[in-house]
C-alpha positions in Angstrom: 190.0 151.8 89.6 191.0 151.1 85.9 188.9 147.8 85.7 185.9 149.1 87.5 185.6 151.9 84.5 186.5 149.4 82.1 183.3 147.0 83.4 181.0 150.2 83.6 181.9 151.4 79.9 181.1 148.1 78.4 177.9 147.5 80.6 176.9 151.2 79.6 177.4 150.4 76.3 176.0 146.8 76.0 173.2 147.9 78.0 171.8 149.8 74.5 171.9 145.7 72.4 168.6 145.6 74.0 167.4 147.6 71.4 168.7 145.1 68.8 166.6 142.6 69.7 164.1 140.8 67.5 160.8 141.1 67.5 159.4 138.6 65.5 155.3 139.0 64.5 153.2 136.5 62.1 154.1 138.7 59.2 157.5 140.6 60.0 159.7 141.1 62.5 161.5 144.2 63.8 164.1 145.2 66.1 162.7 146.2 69.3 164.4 150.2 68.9 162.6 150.4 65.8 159.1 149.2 66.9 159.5 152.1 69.7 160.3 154.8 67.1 157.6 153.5 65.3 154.9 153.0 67.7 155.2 156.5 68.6 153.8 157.6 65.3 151.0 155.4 65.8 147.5 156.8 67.9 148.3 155.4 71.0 147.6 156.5 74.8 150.1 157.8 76.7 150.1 155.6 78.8 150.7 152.7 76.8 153.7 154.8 75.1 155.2 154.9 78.5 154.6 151.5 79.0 156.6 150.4 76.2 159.5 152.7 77.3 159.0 151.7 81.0 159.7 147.7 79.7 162.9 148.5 77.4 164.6 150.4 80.4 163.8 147.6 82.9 165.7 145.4 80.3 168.0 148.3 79.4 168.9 148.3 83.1 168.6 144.6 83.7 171.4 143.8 80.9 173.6 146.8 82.0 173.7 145.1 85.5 173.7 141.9 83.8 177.4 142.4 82.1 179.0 144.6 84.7 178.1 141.3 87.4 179.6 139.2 84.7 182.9 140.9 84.1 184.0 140.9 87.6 184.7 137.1 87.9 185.7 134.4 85.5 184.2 132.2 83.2 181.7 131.0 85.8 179.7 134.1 85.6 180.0 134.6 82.0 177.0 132.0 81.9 174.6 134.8 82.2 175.3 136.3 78.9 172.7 132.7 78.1 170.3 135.1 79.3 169.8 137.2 75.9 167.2 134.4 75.0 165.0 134.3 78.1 165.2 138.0 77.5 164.3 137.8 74.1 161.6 135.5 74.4 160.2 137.9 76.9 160.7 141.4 75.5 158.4 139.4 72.5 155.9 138.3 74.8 155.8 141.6 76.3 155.6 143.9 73.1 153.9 141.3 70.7 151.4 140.4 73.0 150.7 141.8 77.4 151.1 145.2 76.7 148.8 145.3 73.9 146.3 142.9 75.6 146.5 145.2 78.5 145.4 148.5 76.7 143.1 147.0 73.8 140.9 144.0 75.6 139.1 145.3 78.2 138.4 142.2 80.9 134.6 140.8 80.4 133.6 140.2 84.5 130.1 139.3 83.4 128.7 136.2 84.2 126.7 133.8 81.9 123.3 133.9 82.8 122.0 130.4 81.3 118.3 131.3 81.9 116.9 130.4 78.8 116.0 126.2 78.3 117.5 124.5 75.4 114.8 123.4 73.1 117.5 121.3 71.3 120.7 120.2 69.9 121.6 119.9 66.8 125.2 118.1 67.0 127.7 118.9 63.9 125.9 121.5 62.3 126.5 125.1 62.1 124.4 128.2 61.1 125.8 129.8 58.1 126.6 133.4 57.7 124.2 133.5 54.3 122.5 137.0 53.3 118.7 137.4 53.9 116.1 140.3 53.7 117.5 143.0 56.1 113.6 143.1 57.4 113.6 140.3 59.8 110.5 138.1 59.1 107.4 138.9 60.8 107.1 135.4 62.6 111.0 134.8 62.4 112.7 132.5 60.4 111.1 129.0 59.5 114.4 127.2 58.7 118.2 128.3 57.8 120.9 127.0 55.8 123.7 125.5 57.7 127.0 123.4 57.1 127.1 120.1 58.3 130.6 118.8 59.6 133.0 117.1 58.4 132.7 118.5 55.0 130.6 121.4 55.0 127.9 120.3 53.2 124.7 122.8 53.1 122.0 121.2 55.0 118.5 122.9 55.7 118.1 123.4 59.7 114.3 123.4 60.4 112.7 124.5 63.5 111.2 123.6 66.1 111.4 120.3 64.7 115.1 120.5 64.8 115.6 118.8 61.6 117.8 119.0 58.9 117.9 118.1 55.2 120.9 117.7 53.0 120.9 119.8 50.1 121.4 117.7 46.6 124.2 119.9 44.9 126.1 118.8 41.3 129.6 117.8 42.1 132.4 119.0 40.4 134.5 116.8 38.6 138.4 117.5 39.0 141.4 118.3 36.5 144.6 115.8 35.8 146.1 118.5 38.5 143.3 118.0 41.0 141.8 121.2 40.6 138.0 121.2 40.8 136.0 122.5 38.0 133.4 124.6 39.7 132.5 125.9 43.2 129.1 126.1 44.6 128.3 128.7 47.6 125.3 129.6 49.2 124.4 133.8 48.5 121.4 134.2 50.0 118.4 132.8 51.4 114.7 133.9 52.3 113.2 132.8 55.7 111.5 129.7 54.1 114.9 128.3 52.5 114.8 129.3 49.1 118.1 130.2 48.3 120.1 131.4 45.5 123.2 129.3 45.2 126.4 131.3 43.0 128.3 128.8 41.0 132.3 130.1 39.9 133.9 128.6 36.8 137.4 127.9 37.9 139.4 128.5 34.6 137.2 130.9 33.0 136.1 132.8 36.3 132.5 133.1 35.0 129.8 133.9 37.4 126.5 132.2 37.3 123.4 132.4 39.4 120.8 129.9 40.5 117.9 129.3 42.7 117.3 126.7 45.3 114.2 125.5 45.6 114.2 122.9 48.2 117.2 121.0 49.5 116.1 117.6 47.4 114.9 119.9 44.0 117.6 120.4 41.7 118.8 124.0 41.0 117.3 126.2 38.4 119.4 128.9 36.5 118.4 132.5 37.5 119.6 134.7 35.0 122.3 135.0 32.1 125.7 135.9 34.3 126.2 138.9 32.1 123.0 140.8 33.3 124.1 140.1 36.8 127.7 140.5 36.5 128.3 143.5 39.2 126.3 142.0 42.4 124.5 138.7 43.1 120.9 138.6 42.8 118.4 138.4 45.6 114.9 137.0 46.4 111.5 138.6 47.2 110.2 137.8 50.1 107.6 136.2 48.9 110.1 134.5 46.4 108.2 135.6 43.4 111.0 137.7 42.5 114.4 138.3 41.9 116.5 141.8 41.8 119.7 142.8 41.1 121.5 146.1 41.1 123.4 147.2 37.3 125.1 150.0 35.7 123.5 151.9 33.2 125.1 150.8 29.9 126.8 154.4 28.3 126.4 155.8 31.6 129.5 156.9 32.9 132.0 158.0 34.3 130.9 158.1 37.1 128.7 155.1 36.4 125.1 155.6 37.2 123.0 152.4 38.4 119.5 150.6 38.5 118.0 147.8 40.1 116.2 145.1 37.5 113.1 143.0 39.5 112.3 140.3 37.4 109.9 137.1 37.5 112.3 134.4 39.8 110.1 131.4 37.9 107.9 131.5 34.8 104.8 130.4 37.0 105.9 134.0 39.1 103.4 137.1 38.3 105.3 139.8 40.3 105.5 143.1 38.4 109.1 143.0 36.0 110.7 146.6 35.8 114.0 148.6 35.7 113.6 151.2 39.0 116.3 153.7 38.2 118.6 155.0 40.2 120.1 158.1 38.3 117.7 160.5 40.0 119.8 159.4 43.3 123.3 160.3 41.8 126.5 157.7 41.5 126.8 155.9 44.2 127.6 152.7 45.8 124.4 150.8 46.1 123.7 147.7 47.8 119.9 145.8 47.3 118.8 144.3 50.7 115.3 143.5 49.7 112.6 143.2 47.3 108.5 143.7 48.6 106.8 142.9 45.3 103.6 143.4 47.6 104.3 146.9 48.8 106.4 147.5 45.8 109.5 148.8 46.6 113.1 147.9 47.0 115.5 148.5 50.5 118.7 149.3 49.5 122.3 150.5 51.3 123.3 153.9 49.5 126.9 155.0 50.5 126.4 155.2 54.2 122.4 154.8 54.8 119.2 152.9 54.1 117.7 154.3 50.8 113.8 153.1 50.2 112.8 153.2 46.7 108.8 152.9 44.7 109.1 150.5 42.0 108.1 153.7 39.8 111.1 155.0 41.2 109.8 157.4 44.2 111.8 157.6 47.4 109.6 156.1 50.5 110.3 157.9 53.9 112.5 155.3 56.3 113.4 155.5 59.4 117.1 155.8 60.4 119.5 157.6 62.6 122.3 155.9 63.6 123.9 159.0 65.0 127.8 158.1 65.4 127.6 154.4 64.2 129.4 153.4 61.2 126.9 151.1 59.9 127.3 149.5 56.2 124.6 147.8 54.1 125.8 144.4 56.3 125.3 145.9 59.3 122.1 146.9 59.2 118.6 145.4 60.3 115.1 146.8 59.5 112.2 145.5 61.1 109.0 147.1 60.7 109.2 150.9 61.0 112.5 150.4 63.4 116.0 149.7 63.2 119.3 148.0 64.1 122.7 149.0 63.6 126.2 148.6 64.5 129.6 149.5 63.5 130.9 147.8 60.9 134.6 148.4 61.5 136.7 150.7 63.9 140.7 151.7 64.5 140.1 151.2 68.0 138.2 151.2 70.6 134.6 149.7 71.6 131.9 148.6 69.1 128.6 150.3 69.3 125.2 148.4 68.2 121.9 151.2 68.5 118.4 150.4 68.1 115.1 152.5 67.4 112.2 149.4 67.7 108.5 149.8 68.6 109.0 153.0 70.7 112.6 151.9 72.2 115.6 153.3 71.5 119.0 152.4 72.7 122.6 151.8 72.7 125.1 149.2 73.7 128.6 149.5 73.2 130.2 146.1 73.5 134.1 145.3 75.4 136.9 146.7 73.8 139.0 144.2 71.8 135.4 142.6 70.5 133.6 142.9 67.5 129.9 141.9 66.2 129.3 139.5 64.4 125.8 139.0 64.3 122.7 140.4 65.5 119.0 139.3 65.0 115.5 140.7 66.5 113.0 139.0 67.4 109.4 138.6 66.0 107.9 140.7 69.0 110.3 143.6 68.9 111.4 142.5 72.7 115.0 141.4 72.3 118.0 141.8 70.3 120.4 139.0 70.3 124.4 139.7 69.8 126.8 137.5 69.0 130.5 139.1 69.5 134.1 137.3 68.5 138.1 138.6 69.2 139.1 141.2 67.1 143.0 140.4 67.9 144.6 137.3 68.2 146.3 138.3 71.4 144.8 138.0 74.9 142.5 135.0 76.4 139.3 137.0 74.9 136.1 134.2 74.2 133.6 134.9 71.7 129.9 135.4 73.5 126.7 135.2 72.3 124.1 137.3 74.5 120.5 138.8 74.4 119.0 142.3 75.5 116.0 143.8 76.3 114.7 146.6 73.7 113.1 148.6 76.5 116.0 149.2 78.8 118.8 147.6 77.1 119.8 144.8 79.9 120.5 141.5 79.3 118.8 138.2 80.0 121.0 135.8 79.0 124.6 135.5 78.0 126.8 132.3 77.0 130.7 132.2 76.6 131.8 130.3 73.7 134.9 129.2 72.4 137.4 131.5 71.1 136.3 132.3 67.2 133.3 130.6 66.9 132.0 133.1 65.0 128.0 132.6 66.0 125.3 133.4 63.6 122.7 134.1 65.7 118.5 133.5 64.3 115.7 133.7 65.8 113.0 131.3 64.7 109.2 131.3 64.1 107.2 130.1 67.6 110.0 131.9 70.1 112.9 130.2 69.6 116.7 131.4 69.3 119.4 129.4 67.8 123.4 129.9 67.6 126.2 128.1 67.6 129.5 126.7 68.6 132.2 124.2 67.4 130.3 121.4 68.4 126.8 122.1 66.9 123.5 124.5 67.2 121.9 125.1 70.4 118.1 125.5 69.8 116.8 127.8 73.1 113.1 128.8 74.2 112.3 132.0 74.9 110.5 132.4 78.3 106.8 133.8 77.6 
């Protein structure tokens, strides 16, 4: 009777080294007792809590049987204490990776629906996530920048033509410890290519802006970097004009801003003036576009679209996102309607909303998924949605996928590969282009 109490004790007790096990993440690690304690102070559900607990006492259990088996025999059964590192290995794969999959991915069931006919193909090149005019372009986009692979270069996609054209772009030279002298990077672009191109001093850190004509036309220096030191500029649509929000110099605290339009090109006869934004309080202010023809600028104020005269009126626009958390990125005007979508939750799924020539809807997309694009197109008819993983856990594929404005269904839906990260655009003459790790699919739209 003595060794039986003797074997129970020590499996009793040896059971609880369980809770000593590693859990090792891409950052940290932790032992698994601690994560427990610790994911119980964290907004969970309660079932998920009690799947976490329901796991370590399986193992708890397991190992207690484990060693009280292994100390009634000899050395022979003594091999199971080798165990420890299937059991680590899975207690990680558990914790670190099912049981989180489990309660933040939801399963996508859906089935592509490849209705729409490829146009064309444009192998090695990928549409670039470059800023443009929140309103989307009354016939779509004529082209869009893109990066060509290997190297990334910028190249100009134009459609339906599916062609592109390499941008001509200095080169910077490189430092006795190979450092490069400069970067170039791509800002923002109107619908007809004209882009401005931000170029970064690497030892001095010196910010300067410049415009890109056309892919084979050298750039042209926009303004002196310390007018435009706060945010990059932007075009007009018409590309007669360039803006750029400032602080009032003496202003603050707390700082008060305006937005400066001036001439993008000597040749340009768009109205110059400082539109101030004092009568609007301090604020975080965003410039999403300049219409030198209606004259007025769109900009992202806080946590809404703020429409402003270039005498410095407010213009009426219409917005009401209702519970989505939309920021200046996440936002799409086109004509008197809108498009939003979350730009970032805790938990839970995304929600994208739309108000568009008499429509109005919402989607809420899987759980574990975020957007990463969205674009309408020129009839007000569709919205197309390109989503990615939000965790690195789980067997989630990115999707790109397009929906009805009138009743919010969808009529057509691709699976792509995990973070491809899809800009999706849709072009002048019914066209729709995204893209994978292989290239850009160029798609019809059915009439």
């Amino acid at each position: 009777m003595g060794k039986p109490g003797w074997r129970g004790w020590v499996a009793l007790l040896g059971s609880f080294g369980v809770y000593a096990v590693p859990l090792v993440g891409p950052h940290a690690a932790w032992f698994l007792g601690r994560w427990l304690v610790a994911s119980a102070t964290i907004d969970r559900t309660l079932a998920w809590m009690a799947a976490d607990v329901l796991v370590a006492l399986t193992a708890q259990i397991a190992t207690g049987l484990a060693l009280y088996w292994s100390l009634g025999g000899g050395w022979a059964r003594k091999v199971v204490w080798v165990g420890i590192i299937p059991l680590t290995v899975a207690l990680n794969a558990a914790y670190l990776s099912f049981i989180p999959s489990y309660f933040l991915i939801e399963a996508d069931t859906a089935s592509e629906m490849n209705t729409w006919a490829e146009h064309c193909f444009v192998r090695g090149v990928a549409l670039r996530p470059v800023g443009s005019p929140v309103p989307q372009a009354e016939h779509g986009a004529r082209t869009w920048w893109a990066s060509r692979s290997p190297d990334g270069r910028d190249t100009l996609l134009r459609v339906p033509e599916c062609l592109t054209i390499d941008a001509v772009l200095p080169t910077a030279g490189k430092s006795p410890e190979g450092y490069l002298d400069f970067s170039l990077s791509l800002q923002f672009a109107t619908s007809d290519g004209l882009a401005v191109v931000e170029q970064m001093d690497r030892v001095t850190t010196e910010r300067t802006w410049w415009t890109l004509r056309y892919p084979e036309v050298p750039l042209q220096r926009l303004a002196d970097s310390s007018e435009t030191s706060g945010q990059p500029p932007i075009i007009s649509r018409r590309g007669d004009a360039m803006a750029w929000v400032a602080a009032i110099p003496g202003s603050g605290p707390p700082e008060l801003s305006h937005v400066l339009v001036r001439n993008a090109t000597p040749e340009s006869e768009a109205f110059e003036t400082d539109i101030d934004l004092a009568p609007f309080g301090p604020a975080l202010y965003a410039l999403l576009d300049v219409d030198t023809e209606a004259r007025e600028v769109l900009l992202w104020r806080d946590d809404r679209p703020l429409t402003v005269s270039f005498e410095g009126e407010p213009r009426p626009v219409s917005y009401e996102p209702g519970d989505i958390r939309a920021q200046s990125l996440t936002y799409i005007r086109f004509r008197d309607g809108w498009v939003a979508w979350d730009a970032y939750k805790e938990a839970g799924p995304y929600q994208i909303g739309w108000s568009i020539g008499g429509w109005s809807g919402r989607h809420r997309t899987l759980a574990g998924r975020s957007v990463t694009s969205a674009a309408v197109d020129p009839t007000g008819s569709y919205i197309a949605i390109s989503e990615t993983p939000r965790y690195s856990i789980g067997n989630a594929n990115d999707v790109v996928y397009v929906l009805r404005t009138d009743d919010g269904a969808a009529v057509f839906r691709r699976y792509l590969p995990r973070y491809s990260t899809s800009r999706v655009v849709f072009f002048e003459g019914g066209f729709l282009g995204y893209s994978d790790f292989e290239g850009t699919h160029i798609l019809k739209i059915p009439k």
